[in-house]
C-alpha positions as CSV (number, residue, x, y, z in Angstrom):
1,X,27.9,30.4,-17.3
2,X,26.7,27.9,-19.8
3,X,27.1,25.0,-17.3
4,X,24.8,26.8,-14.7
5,X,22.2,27.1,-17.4
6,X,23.0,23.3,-18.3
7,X,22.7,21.9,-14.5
8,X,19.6,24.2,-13.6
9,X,17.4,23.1,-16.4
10,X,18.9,19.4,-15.7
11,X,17.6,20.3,-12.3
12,X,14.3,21.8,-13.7
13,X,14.0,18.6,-16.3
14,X,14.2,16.2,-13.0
15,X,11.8,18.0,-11.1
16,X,9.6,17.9,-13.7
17,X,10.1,14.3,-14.6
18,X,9.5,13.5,-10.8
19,X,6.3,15.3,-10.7
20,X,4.4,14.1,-13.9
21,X,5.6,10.4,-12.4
22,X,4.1,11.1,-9.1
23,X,0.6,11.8,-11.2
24,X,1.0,9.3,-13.6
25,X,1.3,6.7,-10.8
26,X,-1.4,8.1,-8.8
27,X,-3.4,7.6,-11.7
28,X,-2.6,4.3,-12.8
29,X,-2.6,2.9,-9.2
30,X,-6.4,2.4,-8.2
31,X,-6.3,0.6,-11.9
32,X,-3.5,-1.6,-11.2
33,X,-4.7,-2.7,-7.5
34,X,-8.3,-3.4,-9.0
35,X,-6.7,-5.4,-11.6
36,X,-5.0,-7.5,-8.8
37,X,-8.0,-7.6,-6.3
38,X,-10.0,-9.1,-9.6
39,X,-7.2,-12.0,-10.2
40,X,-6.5,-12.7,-7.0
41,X,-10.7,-13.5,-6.2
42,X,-10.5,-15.3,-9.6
43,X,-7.9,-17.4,-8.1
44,X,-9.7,-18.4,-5.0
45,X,-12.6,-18.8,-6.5
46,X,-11.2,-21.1,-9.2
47,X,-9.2,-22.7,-6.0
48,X,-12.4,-23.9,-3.7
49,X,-14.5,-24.7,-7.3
50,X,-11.4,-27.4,-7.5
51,X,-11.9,-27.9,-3.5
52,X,-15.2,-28.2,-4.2
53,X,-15.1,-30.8,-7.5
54,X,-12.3,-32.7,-5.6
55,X,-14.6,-33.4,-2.5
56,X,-17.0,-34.5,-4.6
57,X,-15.6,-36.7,-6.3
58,X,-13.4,-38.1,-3.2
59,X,-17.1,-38.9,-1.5
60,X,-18.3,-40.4,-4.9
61,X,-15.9,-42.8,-4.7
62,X,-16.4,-43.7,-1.0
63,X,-20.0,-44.2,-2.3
64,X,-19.3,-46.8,-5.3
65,X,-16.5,-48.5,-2.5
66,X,-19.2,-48.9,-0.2
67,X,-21.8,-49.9,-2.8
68,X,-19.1,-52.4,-4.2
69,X,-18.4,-53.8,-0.4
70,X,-22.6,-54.2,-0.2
71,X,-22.5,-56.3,-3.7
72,X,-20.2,-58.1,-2.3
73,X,-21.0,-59.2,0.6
74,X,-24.7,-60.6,-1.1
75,X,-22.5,-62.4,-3.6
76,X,-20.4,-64.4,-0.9
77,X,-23.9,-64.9,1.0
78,X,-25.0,-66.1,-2.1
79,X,-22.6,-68.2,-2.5
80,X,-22.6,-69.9,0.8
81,X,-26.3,-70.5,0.6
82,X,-25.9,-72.2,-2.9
83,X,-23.0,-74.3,-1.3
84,X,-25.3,-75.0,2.0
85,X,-28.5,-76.2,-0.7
86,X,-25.7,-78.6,-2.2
C-alpha cells in the first residue's frame, strides 16, 4: 500500500515538475532569444565597422602608393633634366 502512495505522488511530483518547467521556459524564452538577436546584430555590426575601417585603410594606402609613385616620377624627371643641363 505504501509503495502505491510512494510511486503515485513520485508520479504527481513529476507531473508537477514538468509543468512549472514548461512555464518557466515559456517565460524565460522571448528573454533569452532577444538576448541572442541583440549580440548577434552587435556582432555584425562590429563585423562591417571592421569591414568598413579595413577598406579604408586598404584605399588609404593605395592613395599614399600612388602619391609616392607621382613623387617619384618628378624626382627621376628631375634628375634627368639636371643631368641633361650638365
Amino acid at each position: 500500500f505504501l509503495k502505491t502512495i510512494n510511486e503515485n505522488m513520485q508520479k504527481i511530483i513529476k507531473e508537477q515538475v514538468k509543468e512549472q518547467v514548461k512555464v518557466q521556459v515559456s517565460k524565460i524564452l522571448p528573454k533569452i532569444e532577444q538576448t541572442v538577436n541583440e549580440q548577434l546584430e552587435a556582432e555584425v555590426l562590429t563585423r562591417s565597422s571592421n569591414s568598413s575601417k579595413t577598406s579604408y585603410v586598404v584605399v588609404a594606402d593605395l592613395s599614399e602608393m600612388e602619391l609616392k609613385k607621382i613623387l617619384i616620377k618628378k624626382i627621376e624627371g628631375n634628375k634627368s633634366i639636371h643631368r641633361s643641363n650638365e
